[in-house]
N, C-alpha and C positions, 0 to 999 in steps of 0.2 A: 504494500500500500504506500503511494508517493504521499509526500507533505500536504499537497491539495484535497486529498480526496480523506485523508486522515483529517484535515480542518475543518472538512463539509460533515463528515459523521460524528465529528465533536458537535459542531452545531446543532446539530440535528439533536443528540442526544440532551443539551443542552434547552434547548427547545420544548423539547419532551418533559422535560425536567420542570419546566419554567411554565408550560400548560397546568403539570399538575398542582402548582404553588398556587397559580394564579385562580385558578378552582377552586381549592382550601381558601385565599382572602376574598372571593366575590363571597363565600356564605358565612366568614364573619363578621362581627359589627363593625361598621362603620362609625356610625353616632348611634348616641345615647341620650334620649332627653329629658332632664326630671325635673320634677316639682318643688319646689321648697314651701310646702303649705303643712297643715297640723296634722298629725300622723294618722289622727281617725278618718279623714275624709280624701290621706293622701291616694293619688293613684297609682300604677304601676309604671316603673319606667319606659318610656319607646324605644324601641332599638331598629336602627336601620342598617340593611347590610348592602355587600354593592349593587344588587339588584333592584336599584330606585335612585332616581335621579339620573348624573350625567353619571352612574356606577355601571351604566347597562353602555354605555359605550362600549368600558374595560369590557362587559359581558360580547358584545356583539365583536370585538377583536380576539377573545377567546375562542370563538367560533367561527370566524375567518381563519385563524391559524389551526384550529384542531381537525379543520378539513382540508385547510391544505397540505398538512404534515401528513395528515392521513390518506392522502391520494398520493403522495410521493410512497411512501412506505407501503402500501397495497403494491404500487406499479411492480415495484424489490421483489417484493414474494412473488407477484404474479409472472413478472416477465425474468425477474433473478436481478435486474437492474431495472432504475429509474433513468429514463435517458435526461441527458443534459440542461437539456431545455425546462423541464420538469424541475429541477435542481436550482436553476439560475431564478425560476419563477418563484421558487420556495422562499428564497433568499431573498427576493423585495418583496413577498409577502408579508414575511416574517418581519422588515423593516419598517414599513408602512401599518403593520398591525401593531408595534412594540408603541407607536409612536401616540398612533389611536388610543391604545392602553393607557399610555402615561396621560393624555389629556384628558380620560374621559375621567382618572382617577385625581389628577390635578384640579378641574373644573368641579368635582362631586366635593371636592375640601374646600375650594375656594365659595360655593353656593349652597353646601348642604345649611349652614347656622341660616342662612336668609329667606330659605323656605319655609321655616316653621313659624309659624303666629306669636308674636312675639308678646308674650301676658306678663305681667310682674309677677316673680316666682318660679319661671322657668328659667334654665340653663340647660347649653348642649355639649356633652363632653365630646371629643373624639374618641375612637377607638384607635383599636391596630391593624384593622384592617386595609385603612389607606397607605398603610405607609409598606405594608408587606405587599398591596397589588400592585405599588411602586417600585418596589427591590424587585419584584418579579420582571416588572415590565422594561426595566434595566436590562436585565437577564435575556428577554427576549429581543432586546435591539441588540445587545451582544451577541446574539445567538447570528440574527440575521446579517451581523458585520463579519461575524466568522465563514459562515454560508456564501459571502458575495465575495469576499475573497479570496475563499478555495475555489470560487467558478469563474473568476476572471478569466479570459481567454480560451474558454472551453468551447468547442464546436457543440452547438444544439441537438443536432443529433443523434450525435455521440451516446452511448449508457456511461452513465457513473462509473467510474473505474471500481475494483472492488480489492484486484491486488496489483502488482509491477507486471506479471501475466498479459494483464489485461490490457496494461497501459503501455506495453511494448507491439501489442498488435495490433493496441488504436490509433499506434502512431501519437502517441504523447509526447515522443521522445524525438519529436524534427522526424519520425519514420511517416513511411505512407501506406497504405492501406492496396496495395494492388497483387 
């Protein structure tokens, strides 16, 4: 396996990694909002998690990326390799959704306190949940900076190298294919 195609199954793996994080913080809390009134007639606190608000962005870049990982890695099994093109697509997926991620979890912190009705006696704590669907979303622009440049320079239709085999008779090496 060359440097490239080892950098693109780090990503990948990395990716994979950074889906399942980002899953676990959409269904923790986010915010918390409580009462400060007399305990007999207090209510119970609200808790929001990322699925409300601008948290369903993060959620809708979860599921741009979990279907596009997931059609590259079906292609693997089904064909033995993912061809090139498939790979290089992965990789401004993966870019474009980390970015979605981080603004939809940016915007959900910056306007979750401002949605709520603001009555004397309330306050809204944060949780931890924005700040882990942010280390994930980190994680997934890494993912996809690693992805775009283990496939610079790759012919699209080429399959993903898999070992030096492979990449000796794709002609990776200045060879040709004839």
């Amino acid at each position: 396996m060359d440097r490239r195609s080892g950098l693109f199954k780090a990503g990948e793996g990395l990716l994979a990694l950074s889906l399942i994080g980002l899953l676990v913080a959409l269904f923790q809390t986010w915010w918390t909002v409580h009462w400060i009134v007399p305990p007999i007639v207090q209510p119970p606190p609200v808790t929001i998690n990322g699925f409300s608000g601008w948290g369903w962005l993060s959620a809708a870049s979860w599921i741009l990326l979990t279907v596009s990982l997931g059609r590259v890695l079906a292609a693997q099994i089904r064909h033995g390799s993912a061809t090139r093109l498939e790979g290089k697509v992965l990789s401004v997926t993966t870019l474009v959704g980390g970015v979605i991620e981080l603004a939809g979890s940016l915007l959900h912190i910056a306007t979750a306190p401002r949605t709520h009705i603001a009555v004397p006696g309330q306050y809204v704590r944060i949780a931890a949940g924005p700040d882990i669907a942010i280390a994930y979303g980190l994680t997934i622009i890494a993912s996809g900076i690693l992805m775009f440049v283990a496939s610079r320079g790759w012919s699209p239709v080429q399959p993903l190298p898999a070992d030096s085999d492979q990449l000796t008779a794709a002609g990776d090496r200045g060879g040709t294919d004839a």
